[in-house]
N, C-alpha and C positions, 0 to 999 in steps of 0.2 A: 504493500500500500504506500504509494506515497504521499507524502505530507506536507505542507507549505507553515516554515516558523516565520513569525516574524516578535522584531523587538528592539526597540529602541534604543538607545545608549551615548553616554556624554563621556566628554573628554579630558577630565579633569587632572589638576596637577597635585604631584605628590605636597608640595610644599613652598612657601614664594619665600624670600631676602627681604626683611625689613629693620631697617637699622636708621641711625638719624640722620635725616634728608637724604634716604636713599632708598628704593625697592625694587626689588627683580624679583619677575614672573614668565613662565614662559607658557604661551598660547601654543597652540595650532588650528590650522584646518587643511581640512580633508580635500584635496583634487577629485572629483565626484565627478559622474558617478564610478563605480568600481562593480566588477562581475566577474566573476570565474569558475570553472568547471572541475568540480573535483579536488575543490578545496582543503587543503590538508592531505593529501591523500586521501580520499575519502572517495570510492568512485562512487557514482550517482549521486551527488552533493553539488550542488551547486549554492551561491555565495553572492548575496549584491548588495551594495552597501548604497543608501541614498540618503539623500539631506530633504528630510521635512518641512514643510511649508512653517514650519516656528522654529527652522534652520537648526534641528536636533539632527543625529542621524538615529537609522536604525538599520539593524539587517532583515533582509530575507534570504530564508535559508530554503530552497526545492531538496529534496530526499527521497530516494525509494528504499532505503535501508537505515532511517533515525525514526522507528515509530514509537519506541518505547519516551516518554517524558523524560527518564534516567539517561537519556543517551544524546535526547536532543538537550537536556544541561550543559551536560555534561561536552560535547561539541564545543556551541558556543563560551563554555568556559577556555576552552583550547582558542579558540579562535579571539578571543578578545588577548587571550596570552600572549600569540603570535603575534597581532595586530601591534600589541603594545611593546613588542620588540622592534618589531621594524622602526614603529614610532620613535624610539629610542636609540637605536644601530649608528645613527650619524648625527645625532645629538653633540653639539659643541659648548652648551653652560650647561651643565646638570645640575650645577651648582643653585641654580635659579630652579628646579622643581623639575622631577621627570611627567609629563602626562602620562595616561594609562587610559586605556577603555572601559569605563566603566559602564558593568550594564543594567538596566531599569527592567529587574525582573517582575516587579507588578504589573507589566506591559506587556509579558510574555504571551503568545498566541502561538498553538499547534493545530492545523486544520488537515481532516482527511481533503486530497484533492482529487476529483473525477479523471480518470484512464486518457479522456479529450480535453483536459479544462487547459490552457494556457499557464504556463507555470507562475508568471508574474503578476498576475491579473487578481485586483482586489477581492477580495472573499469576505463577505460579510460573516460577522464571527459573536457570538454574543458568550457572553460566561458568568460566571460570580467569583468576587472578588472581595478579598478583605483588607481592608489597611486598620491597622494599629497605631495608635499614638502614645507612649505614656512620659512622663512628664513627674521628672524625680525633683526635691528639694531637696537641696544641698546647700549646707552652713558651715563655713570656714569658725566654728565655734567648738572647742575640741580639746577636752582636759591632755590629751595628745600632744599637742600642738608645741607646746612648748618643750617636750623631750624629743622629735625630730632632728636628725641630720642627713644629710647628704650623700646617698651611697652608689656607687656606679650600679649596683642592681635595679636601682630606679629605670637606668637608660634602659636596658635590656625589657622592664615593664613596660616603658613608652615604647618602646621600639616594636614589642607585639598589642599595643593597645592601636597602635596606629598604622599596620601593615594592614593590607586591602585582603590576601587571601587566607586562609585558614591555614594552610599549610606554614605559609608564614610568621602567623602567629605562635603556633605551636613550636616554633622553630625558637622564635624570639626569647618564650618564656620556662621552656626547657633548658636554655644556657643558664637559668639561676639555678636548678638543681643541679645542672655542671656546674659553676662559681661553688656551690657548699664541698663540694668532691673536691677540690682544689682549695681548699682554704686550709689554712695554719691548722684552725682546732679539728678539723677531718683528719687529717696526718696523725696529728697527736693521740688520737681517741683510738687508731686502729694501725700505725703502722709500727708498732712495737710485737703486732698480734702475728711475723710475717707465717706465711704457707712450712718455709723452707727453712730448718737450723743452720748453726753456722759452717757444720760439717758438707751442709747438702749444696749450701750456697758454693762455695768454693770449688765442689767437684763440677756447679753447673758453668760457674766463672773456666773452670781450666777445659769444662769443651766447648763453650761456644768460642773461646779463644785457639782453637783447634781447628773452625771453621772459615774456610776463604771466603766465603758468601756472607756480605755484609748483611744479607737480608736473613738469612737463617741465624746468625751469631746475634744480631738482636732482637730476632723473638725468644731466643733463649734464653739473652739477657732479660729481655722483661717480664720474664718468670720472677724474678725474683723481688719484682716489687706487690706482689700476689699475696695476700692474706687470709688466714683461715677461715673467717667470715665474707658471706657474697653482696655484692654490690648491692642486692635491693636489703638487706638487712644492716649494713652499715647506715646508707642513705637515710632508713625510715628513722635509723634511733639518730642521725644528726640531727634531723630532724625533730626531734621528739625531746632534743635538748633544747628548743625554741619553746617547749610548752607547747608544742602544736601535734594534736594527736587525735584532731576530729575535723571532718571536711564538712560544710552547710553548701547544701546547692537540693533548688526543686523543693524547698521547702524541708527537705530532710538531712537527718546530720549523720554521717556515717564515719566510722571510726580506721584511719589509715594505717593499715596492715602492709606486710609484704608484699602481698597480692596485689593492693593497690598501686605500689611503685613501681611495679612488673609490669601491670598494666599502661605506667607510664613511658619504661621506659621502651617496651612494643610497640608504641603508639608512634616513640622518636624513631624506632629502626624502619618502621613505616612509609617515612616521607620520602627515603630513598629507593623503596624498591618498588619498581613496576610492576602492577598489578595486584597490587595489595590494596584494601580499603581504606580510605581514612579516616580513624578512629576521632570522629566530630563529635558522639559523646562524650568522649574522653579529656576532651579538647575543651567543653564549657563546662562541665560536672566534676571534673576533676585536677587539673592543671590550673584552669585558671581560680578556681577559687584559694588552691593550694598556695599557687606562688605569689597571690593577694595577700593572704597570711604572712608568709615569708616576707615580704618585701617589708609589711607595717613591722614587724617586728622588728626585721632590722633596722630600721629608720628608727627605731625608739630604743636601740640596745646600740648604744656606739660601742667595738670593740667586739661584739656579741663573738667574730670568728679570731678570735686570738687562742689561742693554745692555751 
């Protein structure tokens, strides 16, 4: 069956320059119209990008193999991707904000199309549709406030509070549970505990030093920084030396087990491998409410990773 998407999307920039009597922003547009056959590799796809009479764009996508809603997202997520590289490929101030495609998925439409019907041709389309508004109060008024400092894990928070895709984000705020694995008082808590005595150290020191392959000789070597306890069981009790030993999300509180950092860190080995899911519960029920935690505490415990 094929299917005609169509959907709108704007061009916005990651960020603009503003400093005193000074701004930089960087715009574009689009050379329209644009069409192509087999977009992505995609055979039976076809791809037209037009600028709307309130001079938005959006795309139409023709397809005889994107029927599933999961797929045609899932497409156009690739395609705004691509887009937004090209967009960027010979970009000369990055410095002034990279644009990116952003798309207006409330606008989204998937229509069956007739065997004879013209692939471009308007399609009257009706659906139901929900928009959401909510609308938080927030008061910088905060017995908090005044034990606050400054921690570069802040950056690492903004830097996934403010990435566009989820993947990204998840990226951003799993480096703070790497920042505690690397910290002074991490070292101290677990690396007295090693895998390997001093007997055993030594025999593995005298063969990877036996070894011409610089790449075998230092994974041998890095046995030796290995201890008896596993990574999600270290992590959870570093963790757990913040006082923080219960998660809130979804109205309920759940208490952060091994299991749960396992799950966290599945979710990191995830972003890199082709054809794995991406774990997006994982990603707002439990990451982020975690490293919310993490971050306040640190912000109010200067010192909190010293040995």
């Amino acid at each position: 069956m094929r299917v005609k998407i169509t959907c709108p999307f704007s061009l916005p920039s990651s960020h603009e320059i503003h400093d005193v009597g000074f701004r930089g922003e960087n715009n574009i547009k689009l050379t329209l119209p644009f069409q192509q056959e087999n977009f992505l590799g995609i055979i039976g796809t076809s791809l037209e990008i037009n600028q709307g009479e309130d001079d938005g764009y959006y795309f139409t996508v023709v397809s005889d193999s994107l029927g599933q809603k999961s797929k045609q997202i899932s497409y156009l997520e690739m395609v705004a991707e691509y887009l937004s590289f090209l967009i960027n490929k010979n970009e000369i101030n990055p410095i002034y904000g990279n644009n990116f495609v952003q798309i207006e998925w409330f606008e989204f439409k998937a229509v069956p199309l007739e065997e004879d019907a013209e692939p471009f041709h308007d399609v009257i389309h009706m659906s139901d549709a929900l928009a959401i508004s909510s609308t938080r109060l927030v008061a910088f008024e905060d017995d908090k406030l005044s034990q606050l400092t400054y921690h570069d894990l802040l950056r690492f928070y903004f830097d996934g509070l403010r990435a566009e895709h989820k993947k990204s984000k998840y990226f951003h705020w799993f480096l703070i549970l790497e920042f505690l694995e690397n910290s002074e008082k991490y070292k101290a808590m677990f690396n007295s505990n090693k895998l390997f005595d001093e007997d055993e150290t030594q025999q593995l020191k005298e063969a990877a030093n036996q070894m011409s392959d610089g790449v075998k000789k230092g994974a041998i070597l890095n046995l030796l920084s290995r201890t008896k306890e596993f990574r999600n069981y270290k992590l959870l009790k570093m963790i757990n030396t913040f006082g923080i030993t219960h998660i809130n999300a979804l109205g309920t509180t759940e208490e952060i087990s091994e299991v749960t950092i396992k799950c966290l860190s599945d979710g990191r080995n995830a972003l890199f491998h082709s054809g794995t899911d991406f774990p997006e519960p994982i990603l707002w029920n439990i990451l982020f409410p975690l490293v919310t935690q993490i971050v306040e505490h640190v912000s109010c415990n200067q010192g909190c990773f010293d040995a």
